[in-house]
mmCIF file of the C-alpha atoms, coordinates in Angstrom:
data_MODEL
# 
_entry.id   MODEL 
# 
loop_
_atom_site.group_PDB 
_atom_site.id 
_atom_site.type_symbol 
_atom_site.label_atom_id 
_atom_site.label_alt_id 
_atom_site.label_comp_id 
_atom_site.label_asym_id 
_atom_site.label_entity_id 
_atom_site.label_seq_id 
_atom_site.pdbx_PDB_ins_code 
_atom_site.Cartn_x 
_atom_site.Cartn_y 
_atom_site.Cartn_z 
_atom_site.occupancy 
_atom_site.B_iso_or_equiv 
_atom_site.pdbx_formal_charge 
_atom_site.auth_seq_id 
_atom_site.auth_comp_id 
_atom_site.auth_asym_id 
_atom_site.auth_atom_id 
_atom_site.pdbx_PDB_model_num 
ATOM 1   C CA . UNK A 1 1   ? 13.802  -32.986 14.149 1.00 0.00 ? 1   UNK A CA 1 
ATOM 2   C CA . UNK A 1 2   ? 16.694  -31.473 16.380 1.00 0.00 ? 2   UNK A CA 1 
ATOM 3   C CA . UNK A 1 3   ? 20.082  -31.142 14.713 1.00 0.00 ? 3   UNK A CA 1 
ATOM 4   C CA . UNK A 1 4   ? 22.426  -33.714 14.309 1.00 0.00 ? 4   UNK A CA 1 
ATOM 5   C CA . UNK A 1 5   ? 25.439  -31.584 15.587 1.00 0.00 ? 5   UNK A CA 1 
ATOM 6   C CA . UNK A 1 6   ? 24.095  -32.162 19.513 1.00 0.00 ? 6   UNK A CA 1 
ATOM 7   C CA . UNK A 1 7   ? 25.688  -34.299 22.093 1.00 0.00 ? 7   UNK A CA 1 
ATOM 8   C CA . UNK A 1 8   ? 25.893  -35.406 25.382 1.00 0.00 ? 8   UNK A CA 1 
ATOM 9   C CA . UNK A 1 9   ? 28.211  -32.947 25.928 1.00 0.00 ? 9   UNK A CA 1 
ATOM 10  C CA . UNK A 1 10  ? 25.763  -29.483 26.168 1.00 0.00 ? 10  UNK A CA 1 
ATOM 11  C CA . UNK A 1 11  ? 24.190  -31.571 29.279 1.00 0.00 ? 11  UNK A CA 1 
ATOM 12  C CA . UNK A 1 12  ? 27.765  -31.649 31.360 1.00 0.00 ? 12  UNK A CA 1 
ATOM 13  C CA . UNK A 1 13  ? 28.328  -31.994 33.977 1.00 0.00 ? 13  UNK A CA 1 
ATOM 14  C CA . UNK A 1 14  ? 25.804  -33.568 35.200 1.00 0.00 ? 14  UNK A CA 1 
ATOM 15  C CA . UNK A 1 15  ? 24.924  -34.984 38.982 1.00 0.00 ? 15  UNK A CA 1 
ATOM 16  C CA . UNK A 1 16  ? 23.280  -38.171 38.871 1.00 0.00 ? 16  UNK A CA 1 
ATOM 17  C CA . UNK A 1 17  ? 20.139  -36.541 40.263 1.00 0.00 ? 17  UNK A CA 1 
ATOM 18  C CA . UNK A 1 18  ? 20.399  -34.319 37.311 1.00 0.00 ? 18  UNK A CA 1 
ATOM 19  C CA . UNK A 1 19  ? 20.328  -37.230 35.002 1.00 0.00 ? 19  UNK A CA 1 
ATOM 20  C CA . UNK A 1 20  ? 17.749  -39.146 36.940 1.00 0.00 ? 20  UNK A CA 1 
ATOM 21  C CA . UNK A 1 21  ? 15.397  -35.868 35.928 1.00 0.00 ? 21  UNK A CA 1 
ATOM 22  C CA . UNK A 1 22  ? 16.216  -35.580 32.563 1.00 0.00 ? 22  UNK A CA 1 
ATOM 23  C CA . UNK A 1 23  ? 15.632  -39.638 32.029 1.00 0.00 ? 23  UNK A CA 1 
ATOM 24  C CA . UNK A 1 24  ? 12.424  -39.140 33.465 1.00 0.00 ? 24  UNK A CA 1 
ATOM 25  C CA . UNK A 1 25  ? 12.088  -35.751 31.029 1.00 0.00 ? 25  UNK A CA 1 
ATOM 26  C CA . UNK A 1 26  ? 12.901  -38.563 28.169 1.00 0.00 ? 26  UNK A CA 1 
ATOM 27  C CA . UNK A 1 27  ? 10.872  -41.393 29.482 1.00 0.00 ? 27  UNK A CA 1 
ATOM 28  C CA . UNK A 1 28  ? 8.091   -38.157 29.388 1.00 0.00 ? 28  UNK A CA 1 
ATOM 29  C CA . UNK A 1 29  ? 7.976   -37.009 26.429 1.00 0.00 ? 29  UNK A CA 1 
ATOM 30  C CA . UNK A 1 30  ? 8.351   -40.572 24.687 1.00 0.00 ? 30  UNK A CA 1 
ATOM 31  C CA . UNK A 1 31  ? 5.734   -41.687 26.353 1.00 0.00 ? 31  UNK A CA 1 
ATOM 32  C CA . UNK A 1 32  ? 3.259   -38.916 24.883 1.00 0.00 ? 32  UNK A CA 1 
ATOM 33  C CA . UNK A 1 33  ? 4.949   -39.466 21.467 1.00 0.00 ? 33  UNK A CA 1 
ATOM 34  C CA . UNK A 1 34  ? 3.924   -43.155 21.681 1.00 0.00 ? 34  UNK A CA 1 
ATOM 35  C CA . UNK A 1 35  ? 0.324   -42.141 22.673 1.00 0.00 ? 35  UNK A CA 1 
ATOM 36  C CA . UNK A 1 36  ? 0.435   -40.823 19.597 1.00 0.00 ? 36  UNK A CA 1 
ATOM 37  C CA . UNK A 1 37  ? 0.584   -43.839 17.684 1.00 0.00 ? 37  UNK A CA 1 
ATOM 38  C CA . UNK A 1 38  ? 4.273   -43.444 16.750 1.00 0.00 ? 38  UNK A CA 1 
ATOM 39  C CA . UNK A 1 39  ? 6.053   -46.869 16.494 1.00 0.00 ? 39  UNK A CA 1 
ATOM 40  C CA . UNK A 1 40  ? 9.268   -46.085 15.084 1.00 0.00 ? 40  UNK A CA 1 
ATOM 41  C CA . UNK A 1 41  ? 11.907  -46.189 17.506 1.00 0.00 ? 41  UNK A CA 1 
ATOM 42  C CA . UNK A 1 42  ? 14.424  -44.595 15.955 1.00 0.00 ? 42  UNK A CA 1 
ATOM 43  C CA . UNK A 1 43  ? 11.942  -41.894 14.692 1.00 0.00 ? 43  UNK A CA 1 
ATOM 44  C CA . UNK A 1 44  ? 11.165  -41.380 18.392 1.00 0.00 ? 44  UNK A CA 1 
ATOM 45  C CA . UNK A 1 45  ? 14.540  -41.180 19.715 1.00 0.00 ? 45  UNK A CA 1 
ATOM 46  C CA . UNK A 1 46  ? 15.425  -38.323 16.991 1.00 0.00 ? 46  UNK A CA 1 
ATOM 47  C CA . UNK A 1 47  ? 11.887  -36.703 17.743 1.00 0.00 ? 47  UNK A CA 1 
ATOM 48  C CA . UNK A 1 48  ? 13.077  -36.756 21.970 1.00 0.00 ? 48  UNK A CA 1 
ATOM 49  C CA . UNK A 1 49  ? 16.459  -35.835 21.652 1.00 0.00 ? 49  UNK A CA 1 
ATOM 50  C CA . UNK A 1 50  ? 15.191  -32.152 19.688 1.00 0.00 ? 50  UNK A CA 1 
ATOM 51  C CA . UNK A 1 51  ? 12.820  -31.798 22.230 1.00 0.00 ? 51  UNK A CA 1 
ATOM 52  C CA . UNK A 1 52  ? 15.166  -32.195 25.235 1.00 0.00 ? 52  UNK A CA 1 
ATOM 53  C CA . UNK A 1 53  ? 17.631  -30.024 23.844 1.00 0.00 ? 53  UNK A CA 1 
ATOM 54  C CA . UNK A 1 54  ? 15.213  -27.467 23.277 1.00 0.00 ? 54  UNK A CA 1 
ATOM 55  C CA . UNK A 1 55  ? 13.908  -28.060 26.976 1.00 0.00 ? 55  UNK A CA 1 
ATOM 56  C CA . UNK A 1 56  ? 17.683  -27.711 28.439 1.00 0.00 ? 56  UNK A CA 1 
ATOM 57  C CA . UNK A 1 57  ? 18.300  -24.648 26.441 1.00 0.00 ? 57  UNK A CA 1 
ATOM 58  C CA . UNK A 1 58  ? 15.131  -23.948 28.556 1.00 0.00 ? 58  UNK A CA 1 
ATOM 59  C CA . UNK A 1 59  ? 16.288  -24.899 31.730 1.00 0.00 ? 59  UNK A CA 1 
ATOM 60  C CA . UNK A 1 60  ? 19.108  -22.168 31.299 1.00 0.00 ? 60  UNK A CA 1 
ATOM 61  C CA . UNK A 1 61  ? 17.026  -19.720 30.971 1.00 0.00 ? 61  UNK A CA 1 
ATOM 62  C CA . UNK A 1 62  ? 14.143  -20.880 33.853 1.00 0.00 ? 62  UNK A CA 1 
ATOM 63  C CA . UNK A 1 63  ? 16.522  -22.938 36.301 1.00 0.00 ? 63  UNK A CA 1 
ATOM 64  C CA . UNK A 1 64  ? 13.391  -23.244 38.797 1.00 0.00 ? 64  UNK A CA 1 
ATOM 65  C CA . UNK A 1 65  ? 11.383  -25.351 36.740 1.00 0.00 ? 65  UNK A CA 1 
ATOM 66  C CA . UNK A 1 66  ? 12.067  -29.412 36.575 1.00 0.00 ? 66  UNK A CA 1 
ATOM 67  C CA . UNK A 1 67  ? 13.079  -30.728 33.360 1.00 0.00 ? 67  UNK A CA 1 
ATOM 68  C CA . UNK A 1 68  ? 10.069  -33.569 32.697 1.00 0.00 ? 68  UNK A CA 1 
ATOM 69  C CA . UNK A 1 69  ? 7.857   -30.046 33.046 1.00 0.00 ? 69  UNK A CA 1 
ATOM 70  C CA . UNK A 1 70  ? 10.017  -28.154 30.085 1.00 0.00 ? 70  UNK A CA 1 
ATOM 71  C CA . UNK A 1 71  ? 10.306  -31.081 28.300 1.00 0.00 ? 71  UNK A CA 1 
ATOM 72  C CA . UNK A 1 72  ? 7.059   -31.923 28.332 1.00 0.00 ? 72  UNK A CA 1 
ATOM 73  C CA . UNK A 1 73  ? 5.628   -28.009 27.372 1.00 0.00 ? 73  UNK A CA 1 
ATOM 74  C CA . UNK A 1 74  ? 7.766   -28.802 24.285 1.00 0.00 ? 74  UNK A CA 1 
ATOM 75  C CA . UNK A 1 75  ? 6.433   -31.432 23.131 1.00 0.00 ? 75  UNK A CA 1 
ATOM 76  C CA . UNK A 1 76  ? 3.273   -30.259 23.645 1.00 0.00 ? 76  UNK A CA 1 
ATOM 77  C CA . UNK A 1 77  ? 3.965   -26.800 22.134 1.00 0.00 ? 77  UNK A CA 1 
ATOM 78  C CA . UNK A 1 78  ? 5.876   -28.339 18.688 1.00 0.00 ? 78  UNK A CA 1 
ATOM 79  C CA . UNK A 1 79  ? 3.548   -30.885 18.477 1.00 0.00 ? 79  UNK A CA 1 
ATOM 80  C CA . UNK A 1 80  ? 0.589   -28.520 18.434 1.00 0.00 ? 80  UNK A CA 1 
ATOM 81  C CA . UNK A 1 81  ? 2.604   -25.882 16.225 1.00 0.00 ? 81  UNK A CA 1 
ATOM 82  C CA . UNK A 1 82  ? 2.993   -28.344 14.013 1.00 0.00 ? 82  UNK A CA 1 
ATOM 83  C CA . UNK A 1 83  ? -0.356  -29.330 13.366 1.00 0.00 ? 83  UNK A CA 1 
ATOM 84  C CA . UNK A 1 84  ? -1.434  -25.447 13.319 1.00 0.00 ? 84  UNK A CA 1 
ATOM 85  C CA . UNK A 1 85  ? 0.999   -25.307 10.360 1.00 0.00 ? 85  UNK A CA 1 
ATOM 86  C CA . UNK A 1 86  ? -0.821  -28.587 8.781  1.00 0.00 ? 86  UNK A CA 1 
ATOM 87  C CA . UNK A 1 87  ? -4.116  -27.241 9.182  1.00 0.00 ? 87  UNK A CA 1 
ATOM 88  C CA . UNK A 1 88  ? -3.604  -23.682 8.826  1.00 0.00 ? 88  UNK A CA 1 
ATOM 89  C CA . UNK A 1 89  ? -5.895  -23.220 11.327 1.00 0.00 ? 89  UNK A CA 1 
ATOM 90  C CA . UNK A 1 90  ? -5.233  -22.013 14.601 1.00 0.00 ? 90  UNK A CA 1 
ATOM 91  C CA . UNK A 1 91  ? -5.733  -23.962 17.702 1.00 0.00 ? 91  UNK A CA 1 
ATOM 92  C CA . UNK A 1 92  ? -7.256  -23.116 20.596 1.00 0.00 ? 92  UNK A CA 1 
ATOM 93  C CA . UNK A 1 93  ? -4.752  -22.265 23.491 1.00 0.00 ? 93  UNK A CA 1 
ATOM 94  C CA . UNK A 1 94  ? -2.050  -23.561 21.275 1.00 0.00 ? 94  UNK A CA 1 
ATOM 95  C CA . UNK A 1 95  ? -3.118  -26.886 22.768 1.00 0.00 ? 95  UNK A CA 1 
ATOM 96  C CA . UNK A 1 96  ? -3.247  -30.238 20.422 1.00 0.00 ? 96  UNK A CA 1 
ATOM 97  C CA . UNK A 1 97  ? -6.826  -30.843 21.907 1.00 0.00 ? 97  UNK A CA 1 
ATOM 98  C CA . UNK A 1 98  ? -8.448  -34.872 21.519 1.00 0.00 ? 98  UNK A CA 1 
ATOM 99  C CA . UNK A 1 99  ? -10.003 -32.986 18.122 1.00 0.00 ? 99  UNK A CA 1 
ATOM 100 C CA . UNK A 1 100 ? -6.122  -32.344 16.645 1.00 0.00 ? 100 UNK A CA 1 
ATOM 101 C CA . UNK A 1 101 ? -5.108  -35.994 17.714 1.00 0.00 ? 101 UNK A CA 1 
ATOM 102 C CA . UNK A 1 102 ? -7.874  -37.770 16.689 1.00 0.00 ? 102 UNK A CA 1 
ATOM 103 C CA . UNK A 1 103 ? -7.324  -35.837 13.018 1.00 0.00 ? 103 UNK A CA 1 
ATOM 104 C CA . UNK A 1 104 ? -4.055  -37.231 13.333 1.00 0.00 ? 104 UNK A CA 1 
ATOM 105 C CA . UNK A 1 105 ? -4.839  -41.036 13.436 1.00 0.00 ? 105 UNK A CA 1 
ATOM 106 C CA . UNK A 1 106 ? -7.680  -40.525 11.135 1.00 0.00 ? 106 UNK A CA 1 
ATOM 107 C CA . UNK A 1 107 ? -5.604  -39.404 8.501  1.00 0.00 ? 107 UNK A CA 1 
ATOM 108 C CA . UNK A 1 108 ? -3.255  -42.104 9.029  1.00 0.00 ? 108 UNK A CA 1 
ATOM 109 C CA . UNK A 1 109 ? -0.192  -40.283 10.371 1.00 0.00 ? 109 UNK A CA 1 
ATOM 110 C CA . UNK A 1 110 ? 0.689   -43.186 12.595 1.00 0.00 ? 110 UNK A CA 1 
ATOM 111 C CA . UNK A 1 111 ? 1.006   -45.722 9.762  1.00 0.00 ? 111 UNK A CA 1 
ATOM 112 C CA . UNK A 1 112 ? 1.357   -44.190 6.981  1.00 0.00 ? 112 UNK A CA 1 
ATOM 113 C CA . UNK A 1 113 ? 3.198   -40.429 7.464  1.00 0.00 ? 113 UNK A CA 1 
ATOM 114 C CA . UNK A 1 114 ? 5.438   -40.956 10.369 1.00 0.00 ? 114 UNK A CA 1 
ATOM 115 C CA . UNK A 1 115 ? 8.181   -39.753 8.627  1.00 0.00 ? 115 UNK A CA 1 
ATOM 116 C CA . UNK A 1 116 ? 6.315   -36.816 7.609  1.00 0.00 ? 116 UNK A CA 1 
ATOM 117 C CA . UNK A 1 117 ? 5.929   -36.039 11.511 1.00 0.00 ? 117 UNK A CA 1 
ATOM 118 C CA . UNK A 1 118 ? 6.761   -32.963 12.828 1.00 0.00 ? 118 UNK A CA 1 
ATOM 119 C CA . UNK A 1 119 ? 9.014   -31.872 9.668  1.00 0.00 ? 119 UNK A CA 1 
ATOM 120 C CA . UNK A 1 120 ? 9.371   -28.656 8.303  1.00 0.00 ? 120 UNK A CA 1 
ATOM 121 C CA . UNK A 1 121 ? 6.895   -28.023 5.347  1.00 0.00 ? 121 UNK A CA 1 
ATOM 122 C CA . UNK A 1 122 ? 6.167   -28.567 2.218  1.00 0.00 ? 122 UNK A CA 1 
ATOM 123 C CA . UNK A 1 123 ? 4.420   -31.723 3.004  1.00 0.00 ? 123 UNK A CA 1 
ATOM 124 C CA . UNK A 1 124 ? 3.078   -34.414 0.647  1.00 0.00 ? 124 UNK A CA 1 
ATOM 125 C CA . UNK A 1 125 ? -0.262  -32.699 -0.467 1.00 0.00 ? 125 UNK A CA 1 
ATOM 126 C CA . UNK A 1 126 ? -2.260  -36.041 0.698  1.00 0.00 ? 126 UNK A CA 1 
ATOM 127 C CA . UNK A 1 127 ? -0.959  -35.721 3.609  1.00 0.00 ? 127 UNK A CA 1 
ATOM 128 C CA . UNK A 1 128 ? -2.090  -32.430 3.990  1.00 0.00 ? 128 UNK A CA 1 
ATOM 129 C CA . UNK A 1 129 ? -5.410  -33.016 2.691  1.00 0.00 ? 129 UNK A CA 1 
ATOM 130 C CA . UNK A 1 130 ? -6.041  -36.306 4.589  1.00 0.00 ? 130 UNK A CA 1 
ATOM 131 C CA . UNK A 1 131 ? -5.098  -34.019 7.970  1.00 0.00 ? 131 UNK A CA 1 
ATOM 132 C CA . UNK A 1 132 ? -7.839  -30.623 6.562  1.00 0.00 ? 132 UNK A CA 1 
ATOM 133 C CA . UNK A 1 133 ? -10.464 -33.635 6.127  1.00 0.00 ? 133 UNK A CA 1 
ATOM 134 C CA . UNK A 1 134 ? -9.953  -35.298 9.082  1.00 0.00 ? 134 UNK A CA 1 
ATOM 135 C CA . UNK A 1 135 ? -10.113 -32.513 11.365 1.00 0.00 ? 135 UNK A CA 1 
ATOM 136 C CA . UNK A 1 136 ? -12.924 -31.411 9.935  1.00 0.00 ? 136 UNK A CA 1 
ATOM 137 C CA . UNK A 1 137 ? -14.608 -34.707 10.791 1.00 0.00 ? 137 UNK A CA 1 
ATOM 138 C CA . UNK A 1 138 ? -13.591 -35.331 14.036 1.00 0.00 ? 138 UNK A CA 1 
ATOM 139 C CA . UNK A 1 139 ? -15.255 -31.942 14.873 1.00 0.00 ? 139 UNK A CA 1 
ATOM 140 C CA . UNK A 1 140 ? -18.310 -32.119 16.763 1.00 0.00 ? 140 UNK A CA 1 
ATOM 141 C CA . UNK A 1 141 ? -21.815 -33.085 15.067 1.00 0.00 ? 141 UNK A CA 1 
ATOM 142 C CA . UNK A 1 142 ? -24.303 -30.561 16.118 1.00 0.00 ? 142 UNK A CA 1 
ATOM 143 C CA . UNK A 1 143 ? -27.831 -32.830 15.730 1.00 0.00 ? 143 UNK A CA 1 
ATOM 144 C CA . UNK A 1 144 ? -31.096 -30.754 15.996 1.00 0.00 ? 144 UNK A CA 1 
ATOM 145 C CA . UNK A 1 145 ? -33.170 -31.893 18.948 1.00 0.00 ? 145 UNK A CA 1 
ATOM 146 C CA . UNK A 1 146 ? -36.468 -30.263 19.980 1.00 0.00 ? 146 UNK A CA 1 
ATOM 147 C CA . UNK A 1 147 ? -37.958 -30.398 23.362 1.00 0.00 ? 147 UNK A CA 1 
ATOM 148 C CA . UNK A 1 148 ? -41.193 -30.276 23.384 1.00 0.00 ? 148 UNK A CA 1 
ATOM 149 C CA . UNK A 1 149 ? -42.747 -29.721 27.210 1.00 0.00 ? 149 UNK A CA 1 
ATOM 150 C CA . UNK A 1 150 ? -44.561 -31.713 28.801 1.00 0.00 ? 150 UNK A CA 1 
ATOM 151 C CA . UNK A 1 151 ? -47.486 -30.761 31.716 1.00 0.00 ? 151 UNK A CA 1 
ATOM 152 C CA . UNK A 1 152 ? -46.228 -31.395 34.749 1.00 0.00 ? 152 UNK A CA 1 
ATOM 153 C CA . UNK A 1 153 ? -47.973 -34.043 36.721 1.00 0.00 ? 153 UNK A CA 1 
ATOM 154 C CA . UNK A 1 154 ? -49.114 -33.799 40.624 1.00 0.00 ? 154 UNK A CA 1 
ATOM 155 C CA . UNK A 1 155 ? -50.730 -36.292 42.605 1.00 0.00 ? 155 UNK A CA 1 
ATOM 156 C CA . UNK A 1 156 ? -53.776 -34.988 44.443 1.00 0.00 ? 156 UNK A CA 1 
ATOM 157 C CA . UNK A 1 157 ? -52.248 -32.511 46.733 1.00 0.00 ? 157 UNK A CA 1 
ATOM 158 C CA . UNK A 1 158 ? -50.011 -31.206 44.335 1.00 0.00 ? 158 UNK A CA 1 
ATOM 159 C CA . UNK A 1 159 ? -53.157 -30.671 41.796 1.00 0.00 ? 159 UNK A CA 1 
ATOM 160 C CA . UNK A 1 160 ? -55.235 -29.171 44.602 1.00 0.00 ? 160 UNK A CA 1 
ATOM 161 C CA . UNK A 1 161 ? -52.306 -26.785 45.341 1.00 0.00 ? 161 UNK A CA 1 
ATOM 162 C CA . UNK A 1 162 ? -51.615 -25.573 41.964 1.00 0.00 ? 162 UNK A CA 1 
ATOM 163 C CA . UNK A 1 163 ? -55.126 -25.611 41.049 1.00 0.00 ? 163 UNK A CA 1 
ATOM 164 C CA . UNK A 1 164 ? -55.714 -23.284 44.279 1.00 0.00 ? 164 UNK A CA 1 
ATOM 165 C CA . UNK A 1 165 ? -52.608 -21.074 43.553 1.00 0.00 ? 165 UNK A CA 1 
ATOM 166 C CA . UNK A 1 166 ? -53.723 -20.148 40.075 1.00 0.00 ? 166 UNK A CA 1 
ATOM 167 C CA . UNK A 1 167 ? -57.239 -18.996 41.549 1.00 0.00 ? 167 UNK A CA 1 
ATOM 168 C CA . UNK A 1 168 ? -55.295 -16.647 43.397 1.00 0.00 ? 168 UNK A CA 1 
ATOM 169 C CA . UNK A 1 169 ? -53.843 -15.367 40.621 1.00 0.00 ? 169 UNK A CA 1 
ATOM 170 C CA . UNK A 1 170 ? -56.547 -14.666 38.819 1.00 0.00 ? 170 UNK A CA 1 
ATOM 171 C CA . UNK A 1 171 ? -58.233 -13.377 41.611 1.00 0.00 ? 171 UNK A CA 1 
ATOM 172 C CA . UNK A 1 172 ? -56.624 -10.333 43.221 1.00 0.00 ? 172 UNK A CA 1 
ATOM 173 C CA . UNK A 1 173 ? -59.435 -9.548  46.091 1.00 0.00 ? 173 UNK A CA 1 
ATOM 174 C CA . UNK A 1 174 ? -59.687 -13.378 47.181 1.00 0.00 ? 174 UNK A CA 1 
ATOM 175 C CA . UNK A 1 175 ? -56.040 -13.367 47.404 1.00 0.00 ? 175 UNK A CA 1 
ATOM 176 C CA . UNK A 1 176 ? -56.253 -9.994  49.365 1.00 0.00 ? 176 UNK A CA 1 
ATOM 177 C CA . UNK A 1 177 ? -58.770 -11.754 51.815 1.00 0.00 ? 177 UNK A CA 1 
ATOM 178 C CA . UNK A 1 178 ? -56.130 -14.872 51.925 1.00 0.00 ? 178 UNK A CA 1 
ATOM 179 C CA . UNK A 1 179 ? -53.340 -12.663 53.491 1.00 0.00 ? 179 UNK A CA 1 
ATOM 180 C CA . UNK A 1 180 ? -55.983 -10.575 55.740 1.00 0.00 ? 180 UNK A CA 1 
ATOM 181 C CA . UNK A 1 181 ? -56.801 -13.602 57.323 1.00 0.00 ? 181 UNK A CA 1 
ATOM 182 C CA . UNK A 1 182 ? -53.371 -15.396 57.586 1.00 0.00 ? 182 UNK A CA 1 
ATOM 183 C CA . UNK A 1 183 ? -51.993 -12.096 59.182 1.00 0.00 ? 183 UNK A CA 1 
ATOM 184 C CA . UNK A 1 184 ? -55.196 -11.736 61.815 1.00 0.00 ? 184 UNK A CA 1 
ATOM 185 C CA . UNK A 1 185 ? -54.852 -15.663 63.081 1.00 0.00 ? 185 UNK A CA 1 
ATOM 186 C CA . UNK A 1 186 ? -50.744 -14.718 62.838 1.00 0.00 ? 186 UNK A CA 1 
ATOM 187 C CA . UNK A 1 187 ? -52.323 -11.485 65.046 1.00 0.00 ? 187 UNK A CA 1 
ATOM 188 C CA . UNK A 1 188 ? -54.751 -13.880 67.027 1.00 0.00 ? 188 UNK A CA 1 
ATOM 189 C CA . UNK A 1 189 ? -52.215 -16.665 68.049 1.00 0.00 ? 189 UNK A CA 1 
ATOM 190 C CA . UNK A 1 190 ? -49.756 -13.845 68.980 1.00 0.00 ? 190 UNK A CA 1 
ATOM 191 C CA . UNK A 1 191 ? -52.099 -12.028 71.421 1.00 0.00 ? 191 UNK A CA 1 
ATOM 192 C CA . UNK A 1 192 ? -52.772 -15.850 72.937 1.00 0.00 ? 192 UNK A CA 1 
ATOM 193 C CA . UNK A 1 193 ? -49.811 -17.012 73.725 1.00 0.00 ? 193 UNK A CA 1 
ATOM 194 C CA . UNK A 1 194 ? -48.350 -13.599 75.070 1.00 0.00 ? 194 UNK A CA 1 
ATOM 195 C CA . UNK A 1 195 ? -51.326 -13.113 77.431 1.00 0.00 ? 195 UNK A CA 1 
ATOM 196 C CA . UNK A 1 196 ? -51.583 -16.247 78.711 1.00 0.00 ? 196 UNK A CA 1 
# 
């Protein structure tokens, strides 16, 4: 959680424009904090308020960029560091992905470890283990499946075609022959048309 020392006063002055962005940036990042099952309201405020600071520090820094945007990359990026430190395992694109939140409900973070949420370790060691076997079970369930292939079916046409086609692949000469005589009435209707 962000430090208790912060105030209002880092942010001055402020337009009201200015503060219209970083309520948004707030109304943000709550948001995705409540998606995440948390309830507590004061928990939530606390959990905001380090974020935003972190994201005005930000804004110093990369002035071009709105503040819901920074606030919301660091929620995202704490939320997902967190639960990388959890798990000690690494996630992909340092991205809490539906896997990482789903572990997170599954192992009961919203009712039963919010206060655990996003704090610096150690963590309670049930906590920890309810997180390792819960994201090992919302991983995906590879079942075996075998295809086995089927004959395709034509109607009568389609038979007479495929049956035909294979004769000419087992027979090189009558194929030969087949091409001859395409190419002479190709030759034929040519010579017919151009003449007369």
């Amino acid at each position: 959680m962000g430090p208790t020392s912060h105030s209002l006063e880092s942010f001055r002055p402020l337009s009201e424009d200015e503060l219209n962005e970083w309520e948004e940036a707030y109304a943000a990042v709550e948001a995705y904090l409540q998606a995440l099952r948390l309830r507590n309201r004061l928990l939530v405020a606390e959990l905001v308020r380090g974020i935003l600071w972190r994201a005005s520090a930000r804004q110093k820094l990369e002035p071009e960029k709105p503040a819901r945007l920074l606030a919301m990359e660091e929620a995202l990026s704490e939320v997902a560091e967190w639960t990388q430190d959890v798990l000690d395992v690494p996630l992909e694109n340092r991205r809490l992905a539906a896997r990482g939140r789903l572990a997170l409900l599954l192992a009961g973070m919203p009712g039963k470890w919010q206060g655990t949420f996003l704090t610096p370790a150690p963590w309670p060691p049930e906590f920890v283990d309810a997180m390792k076997k819960s994201y090992l079970a919302a991983g995906p369930q590879f079942a075996e499946l075998t295809m086995v292939p089927k004959p395709l079916e034509f109607n009568a046409i389609g038979s007479g075609a495929a049956q035909w086609w294979e004769t000419m692949d087992r027979k090189p000469i009558t194929r030969l022959m087949f091409i001859f005589v395409v190419v002479g009435l190709i030759a034929v209707a040519l010579w017919y048309f151009l003449l007369h």
